[in-house]
C-alpha positions as CSV (number, residue, x, y, z in Angstrom):
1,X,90.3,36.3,256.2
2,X,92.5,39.4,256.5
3,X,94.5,37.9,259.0
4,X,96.0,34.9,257.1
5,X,96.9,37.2,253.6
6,X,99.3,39.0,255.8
7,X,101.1,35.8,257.8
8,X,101.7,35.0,253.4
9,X,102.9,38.2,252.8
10,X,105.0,38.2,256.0
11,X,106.5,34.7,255.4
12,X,107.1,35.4,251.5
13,X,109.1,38.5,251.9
14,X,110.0,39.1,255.7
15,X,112.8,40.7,255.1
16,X,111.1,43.0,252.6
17,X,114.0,42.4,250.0
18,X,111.7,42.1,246.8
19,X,109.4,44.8,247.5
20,X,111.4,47.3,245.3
21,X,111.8,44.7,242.8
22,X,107.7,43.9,242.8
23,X,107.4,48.0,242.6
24,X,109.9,48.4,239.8
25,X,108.3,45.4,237.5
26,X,104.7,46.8,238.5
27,X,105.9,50.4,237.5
28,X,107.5,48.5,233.9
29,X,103.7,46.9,233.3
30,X,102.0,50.4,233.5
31,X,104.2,52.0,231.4
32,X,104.2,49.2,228.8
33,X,100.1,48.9,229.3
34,X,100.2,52.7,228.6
35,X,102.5,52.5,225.7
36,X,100.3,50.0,224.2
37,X,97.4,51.6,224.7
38,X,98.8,54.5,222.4
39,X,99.5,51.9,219.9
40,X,96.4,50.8,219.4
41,X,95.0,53.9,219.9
42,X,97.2,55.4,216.6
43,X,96.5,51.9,214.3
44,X,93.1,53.0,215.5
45,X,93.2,56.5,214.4
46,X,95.5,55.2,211.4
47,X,93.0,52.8,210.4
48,X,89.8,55.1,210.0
49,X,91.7,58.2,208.6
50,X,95.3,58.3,206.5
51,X,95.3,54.5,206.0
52,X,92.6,54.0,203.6
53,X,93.4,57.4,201.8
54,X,95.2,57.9,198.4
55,X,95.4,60.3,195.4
56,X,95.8,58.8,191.8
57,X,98.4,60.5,190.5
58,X,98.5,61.1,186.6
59,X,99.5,58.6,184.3
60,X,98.1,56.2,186.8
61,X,95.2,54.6,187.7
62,X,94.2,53.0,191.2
63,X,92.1,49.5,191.1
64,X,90.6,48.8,194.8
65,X,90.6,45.3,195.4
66,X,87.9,44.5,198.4
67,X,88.4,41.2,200.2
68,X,90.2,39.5,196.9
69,X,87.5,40.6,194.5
70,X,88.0,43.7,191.9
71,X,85.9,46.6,192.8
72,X,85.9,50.5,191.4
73,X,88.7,52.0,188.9
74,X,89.9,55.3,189.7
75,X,92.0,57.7,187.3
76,X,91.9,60.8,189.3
77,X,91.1,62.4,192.3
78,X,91.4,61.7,196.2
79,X,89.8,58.9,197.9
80,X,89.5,56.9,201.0
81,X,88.8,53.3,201.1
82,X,89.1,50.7,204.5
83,X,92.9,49.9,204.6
84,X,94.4,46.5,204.4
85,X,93.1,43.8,205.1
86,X,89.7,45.4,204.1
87,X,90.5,47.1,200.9
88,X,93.6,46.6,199.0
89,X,95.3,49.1,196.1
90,X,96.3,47.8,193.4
91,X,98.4,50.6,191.1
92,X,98.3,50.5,187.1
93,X,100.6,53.0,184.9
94,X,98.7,54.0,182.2
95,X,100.6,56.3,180.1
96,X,102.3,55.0,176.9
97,X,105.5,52.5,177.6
98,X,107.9,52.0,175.0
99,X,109.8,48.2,174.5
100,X,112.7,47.3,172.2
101,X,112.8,43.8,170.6
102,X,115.5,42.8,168.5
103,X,116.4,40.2,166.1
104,X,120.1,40.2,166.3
105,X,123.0,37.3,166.7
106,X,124.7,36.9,169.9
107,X,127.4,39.6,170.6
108,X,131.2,38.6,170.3
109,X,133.6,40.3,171.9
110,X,135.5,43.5,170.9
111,X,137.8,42.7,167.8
112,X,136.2,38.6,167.4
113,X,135.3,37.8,163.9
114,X,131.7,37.2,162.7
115,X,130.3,33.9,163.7
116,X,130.6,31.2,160.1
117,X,126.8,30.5,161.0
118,X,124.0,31.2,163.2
119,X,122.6,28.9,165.7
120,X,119.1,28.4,166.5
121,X,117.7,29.1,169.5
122,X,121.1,31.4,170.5
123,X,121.1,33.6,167.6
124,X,117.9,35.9,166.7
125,X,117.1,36.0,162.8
126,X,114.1,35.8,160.6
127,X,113.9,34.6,157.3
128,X,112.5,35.9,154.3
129,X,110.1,35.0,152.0
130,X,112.8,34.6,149.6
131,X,114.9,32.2,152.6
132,X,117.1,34.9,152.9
133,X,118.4,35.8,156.9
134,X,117.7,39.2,158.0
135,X,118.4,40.7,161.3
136,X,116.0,44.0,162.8
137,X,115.9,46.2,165.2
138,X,112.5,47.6,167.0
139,X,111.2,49.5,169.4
140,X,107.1,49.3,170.3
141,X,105.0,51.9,172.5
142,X,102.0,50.8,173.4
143,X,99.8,52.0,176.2
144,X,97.2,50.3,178.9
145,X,93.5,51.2,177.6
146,X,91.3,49.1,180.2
147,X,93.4,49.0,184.0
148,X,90.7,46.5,185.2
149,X,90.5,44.3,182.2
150,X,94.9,44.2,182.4
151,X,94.8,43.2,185.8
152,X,92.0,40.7,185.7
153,X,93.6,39.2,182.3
154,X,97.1,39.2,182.6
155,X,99.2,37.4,185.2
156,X,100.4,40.7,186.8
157,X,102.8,41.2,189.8
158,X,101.2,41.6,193.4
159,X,102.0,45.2,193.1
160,X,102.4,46.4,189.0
161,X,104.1,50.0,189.8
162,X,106.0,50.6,193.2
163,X,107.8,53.7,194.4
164,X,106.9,55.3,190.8
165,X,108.6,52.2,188.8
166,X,106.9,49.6,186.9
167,X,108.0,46.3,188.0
168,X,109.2,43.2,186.0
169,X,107.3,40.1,185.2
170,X,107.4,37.2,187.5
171,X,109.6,34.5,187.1
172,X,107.8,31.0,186.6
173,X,109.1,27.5,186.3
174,X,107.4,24.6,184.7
175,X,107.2,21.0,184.9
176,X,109.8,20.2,182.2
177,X,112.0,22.8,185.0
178,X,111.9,25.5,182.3
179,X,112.5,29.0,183.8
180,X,111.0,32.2,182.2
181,X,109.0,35.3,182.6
182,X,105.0,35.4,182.5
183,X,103.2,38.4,182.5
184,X,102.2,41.8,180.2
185,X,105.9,42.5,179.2
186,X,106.5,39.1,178.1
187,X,102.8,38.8,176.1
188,X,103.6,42.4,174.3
189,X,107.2,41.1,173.7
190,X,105.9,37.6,172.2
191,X,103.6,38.9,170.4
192,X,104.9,41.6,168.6
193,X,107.5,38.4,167.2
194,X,104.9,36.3,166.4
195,X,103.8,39.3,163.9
196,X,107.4,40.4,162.8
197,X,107.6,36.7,162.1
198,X,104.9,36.0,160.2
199,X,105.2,39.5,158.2
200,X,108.6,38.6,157.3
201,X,107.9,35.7,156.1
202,X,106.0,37.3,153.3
203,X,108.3,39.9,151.7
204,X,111.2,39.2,149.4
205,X,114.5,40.2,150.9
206,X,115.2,42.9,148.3
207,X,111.6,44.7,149.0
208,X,112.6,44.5,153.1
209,X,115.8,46.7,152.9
210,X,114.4,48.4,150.0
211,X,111.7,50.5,148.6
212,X,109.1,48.6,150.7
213,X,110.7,49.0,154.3
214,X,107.9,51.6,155.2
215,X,105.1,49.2,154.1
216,X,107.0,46.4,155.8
217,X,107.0,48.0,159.1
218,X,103.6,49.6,159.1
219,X,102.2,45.7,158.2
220,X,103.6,44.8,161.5
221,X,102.5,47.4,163.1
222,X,98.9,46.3,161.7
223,X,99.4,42.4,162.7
224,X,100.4,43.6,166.3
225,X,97.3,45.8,166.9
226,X,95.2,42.6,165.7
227,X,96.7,40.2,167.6
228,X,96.8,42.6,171.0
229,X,92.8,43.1,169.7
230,X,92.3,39.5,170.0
231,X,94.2,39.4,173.4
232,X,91.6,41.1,174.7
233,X,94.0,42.3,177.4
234,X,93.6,46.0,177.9
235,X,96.5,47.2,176.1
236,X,96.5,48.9,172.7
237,X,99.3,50.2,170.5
238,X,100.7,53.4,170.3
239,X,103.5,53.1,167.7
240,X,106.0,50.3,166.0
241,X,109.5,51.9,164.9
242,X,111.9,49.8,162.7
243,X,115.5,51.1,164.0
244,X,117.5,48.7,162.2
245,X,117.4,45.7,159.5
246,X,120.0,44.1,157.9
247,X,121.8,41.2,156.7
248,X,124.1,39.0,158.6
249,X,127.9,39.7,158.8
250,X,129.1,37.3,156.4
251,X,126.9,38.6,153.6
252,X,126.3,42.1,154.2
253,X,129.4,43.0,151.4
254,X,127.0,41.2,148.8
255,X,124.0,43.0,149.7
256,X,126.0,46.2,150.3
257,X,127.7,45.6,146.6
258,X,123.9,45.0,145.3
259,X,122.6,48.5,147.2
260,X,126.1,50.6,145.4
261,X,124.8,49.3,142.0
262,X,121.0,49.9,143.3
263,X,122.2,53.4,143.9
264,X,124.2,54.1,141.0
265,X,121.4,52.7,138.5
266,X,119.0,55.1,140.5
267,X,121.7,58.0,139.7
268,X,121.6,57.4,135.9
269,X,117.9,56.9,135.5
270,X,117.3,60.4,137.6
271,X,120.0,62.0,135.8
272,X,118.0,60.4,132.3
273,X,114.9,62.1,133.1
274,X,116.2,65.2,133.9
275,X,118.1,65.3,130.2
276,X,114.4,64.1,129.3
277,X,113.0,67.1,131.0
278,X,115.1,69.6,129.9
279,X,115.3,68.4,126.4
280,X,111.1,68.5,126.4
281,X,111.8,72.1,127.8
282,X,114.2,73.0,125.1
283,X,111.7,71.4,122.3
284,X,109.0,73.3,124.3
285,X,110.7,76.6,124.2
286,X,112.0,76.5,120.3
287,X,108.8,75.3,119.6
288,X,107.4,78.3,120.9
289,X,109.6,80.7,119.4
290,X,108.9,78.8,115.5
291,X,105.3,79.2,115.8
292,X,105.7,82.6,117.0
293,X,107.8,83.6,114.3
294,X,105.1,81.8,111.9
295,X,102.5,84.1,113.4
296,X,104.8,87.3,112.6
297,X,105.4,86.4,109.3
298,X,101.8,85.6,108.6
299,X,100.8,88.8,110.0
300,X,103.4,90.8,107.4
301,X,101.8,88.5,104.6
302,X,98.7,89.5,105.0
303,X,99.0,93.0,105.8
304,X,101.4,93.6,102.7
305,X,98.8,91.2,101.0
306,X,95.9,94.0,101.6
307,X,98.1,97.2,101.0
308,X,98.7,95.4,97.5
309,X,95.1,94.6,97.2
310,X,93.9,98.2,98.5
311,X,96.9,99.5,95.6
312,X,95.9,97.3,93.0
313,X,92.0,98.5,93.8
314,X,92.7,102.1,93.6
315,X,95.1,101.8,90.4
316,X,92.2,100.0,88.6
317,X,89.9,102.4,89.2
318,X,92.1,105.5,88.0
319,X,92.7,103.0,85.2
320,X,88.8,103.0,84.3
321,X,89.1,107.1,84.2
322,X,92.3,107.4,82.6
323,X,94.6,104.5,80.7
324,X,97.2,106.8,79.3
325,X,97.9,108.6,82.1
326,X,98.3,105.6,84.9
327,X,100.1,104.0,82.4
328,X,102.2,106.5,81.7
329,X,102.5,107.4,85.5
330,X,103.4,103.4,86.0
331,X,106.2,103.5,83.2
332,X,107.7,106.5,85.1
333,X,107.6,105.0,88.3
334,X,109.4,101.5,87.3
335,X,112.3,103.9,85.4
336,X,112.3,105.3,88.8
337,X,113.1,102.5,90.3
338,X,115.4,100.9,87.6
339,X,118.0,103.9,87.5
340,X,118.1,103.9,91.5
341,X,120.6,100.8,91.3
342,X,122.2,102.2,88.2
343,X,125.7,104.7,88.3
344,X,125.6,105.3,84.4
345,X,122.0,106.1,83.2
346,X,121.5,106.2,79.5
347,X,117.7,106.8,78.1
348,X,117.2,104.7,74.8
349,X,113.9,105.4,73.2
350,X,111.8,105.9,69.8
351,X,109.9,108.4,68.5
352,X,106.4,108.4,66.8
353,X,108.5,108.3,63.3
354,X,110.4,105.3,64.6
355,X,114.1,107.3,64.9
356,X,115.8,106.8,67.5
357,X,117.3,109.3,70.0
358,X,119.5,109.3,73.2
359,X,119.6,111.1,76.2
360,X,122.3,111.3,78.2
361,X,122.6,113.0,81.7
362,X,125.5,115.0,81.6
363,X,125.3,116.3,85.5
364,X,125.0,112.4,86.6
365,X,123.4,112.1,90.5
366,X,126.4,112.0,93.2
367,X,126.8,108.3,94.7
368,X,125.0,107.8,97.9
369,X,126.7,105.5,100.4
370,X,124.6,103.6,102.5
371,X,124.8,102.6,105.7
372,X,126.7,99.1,105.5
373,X,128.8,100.1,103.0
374,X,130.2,103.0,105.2
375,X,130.5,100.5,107.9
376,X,132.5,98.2,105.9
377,X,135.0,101.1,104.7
378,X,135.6,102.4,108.2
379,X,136.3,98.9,109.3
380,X,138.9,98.8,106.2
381,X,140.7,102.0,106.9
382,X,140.9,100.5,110.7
């Protein structure tokens, strides 16, 4: 048997021209065998250690998705699950996320005039309860509650957040060859309209970019966190801001004319109340002050009232004792009190015969000068 394998080798390469050839390509197949080898042998090692392994980070949460079908939630911590095709990660961002959605016209171009009218379906408006056009301005925040329940729910990308961003909604085209967006940013966007809408649709124009703007807002943010409730999609809200509202272009002088008199009416009637405030204060104040001054003066009354009284008392009961003498003593003292105002005093009087006699004072009292009257004469010699 040996002796026919070497006549086949001898008459394949009797010249021995491919030998170094065979050697090289045999040399090529080990090294490739051996380089394979350490592939597998690192998938291997990949496989059961750092490919199954991941760390939530925060503001995340990790869904592990086990042969198609949803299986734990994770919002922290470590862990190590069978890598792909096993186990897939499916990554949710859970802290809050903030949207604008406006109601605006179409843009023109630097220095273009306002459009004459809006067009449906180009332009963004709402209209009033009143059928007045308004246009607004919001921005929403609303945060991911339940990770499973948005992923199970909603028509999600493959991957929701990769390399730390969270990605758009996928594009979809229907029957009719309509192209659009379906997933969580398009449901939050559509139905945070749907309320605007509908809440819109019951204020009067005046109460919108009026006194009842605040209301207005926070009853759409109420309708959106009922409607997202209903959803039953995982997501709840965080908080609804009103930037902007206002009328269209070829109005807004009217309204702006409306708000100036709004404005200066408000003016006058604060200006009113605070006359009507300070007036009450002023009323207040010399009210005050009369009744005050009526309690002084009643005080005086009846204090000279008693001294008269206690007098009057104690002159009546000399009087009991003595007649003649307190009348005599009350004749003196009116006299008294006659010739104080007097310059010239003359004493007419009768005697028990009837003659008469008079009594002049020869050495007549000195005029005193009070205090006004030597006020007045200083001021005259001046």
């Amino acid at each position: 048997m040996e002796e026919p394998k070497s006549v086949i080798r001898q008459d394949f390469d009797r010249s021995g021209q491919y030998e170094s050839g065979l050697k090289s390509l045999v040399k090529s197949l080990q090294w490739a065998f051996f380089l394979l080898l350490a592939v597998i042998i690192a998938m291997l090692v990949y496989f059961f250690t750092g490919g199954g392994y991941f760390s939530v980070e925060p503001q995340r949460a990790v869904i592990v998705v086990h042969f198609g079908k949803v299986g734990e939630t994770f919002t922290s911590g470590a862990r190590w699950f069978l890598p792909y095709p096993v186990n897939r990660f499916i990554v949710i961002q859970t802290n809050q996320q903030f949207m604008d959605v406006n109601f605006m016209a179409t843009p023109l171009g630097e220095g273009a005039p306002p459009p004459t009218s809006l067009e449906p379906g180009r332009d963004n408006y709402l209209l009033t309860g009143d059928a007045n056009i308004i246009h607004s301005a919001w921005t929403i925040g609303y945060q991911v509650s339940n990770p499973e329940k948005f992923y199970l729910t909603l028509s999600t990308p493959p991957q929701p957040v990769e390399n730390g961003r969270v990605m758009p909604d996928v594009a979809v085209t229907d029957a009719d060859g309509f192209t659009g967006a379906r997933g969580p940013q398009t449901l939050v966007r559509n139905l945070f309209r749907q309320a605007v809408v509908q809440v819109t649709a019951s204020y009067k124009v005046d109460e919108i970019l009026g006194e009842l703007q605040g209301q207005y807002s926070e009853k759409v943010r109420s309708l959106f966190a009922r409607l997202l409730d209903e959803a039953d999609c995982g997501i709840v809200v965080e908080n609804v801001t009103l930037n902007r509202v206002f009328p269209p272009a070829k109005t807004k002088a009217a309204f702006d004319e409306v708000a100036a008199a709004t404005n200066t009416q408000d003016s006058l009637i604060n200006k009113a109340r605070e006359y009507e405030v300070q007036t009450q204060n002023d009323v207040l104040a010399r009210q005050a002050e009369i009744l005050a001054a009526a309690e002084t003066y009643r005080k005086e009354v009846v204090s000279t009232v008693k001294a008269e009284s206690s007098y009057f008392q104690s002159i009546n009961k000399e009087y009991a004792v003595s007649p003649d003498t307190v009348l005599m003593a009350l004749y003196t003292s009116t006299l008294s009190e006659v010739f104080k105002v007097q310059h010239e005093k003359f004493l007419l009087g009768t005697t028990g015969s009837g003659q008469k006699k008079v009594w002049i004072k020869l050495n007549p009292e000195p005029k005193r000068q009070s205090a006004e009257d030597g006020e007045a004469a200083d001021a005259k010699e001046k």
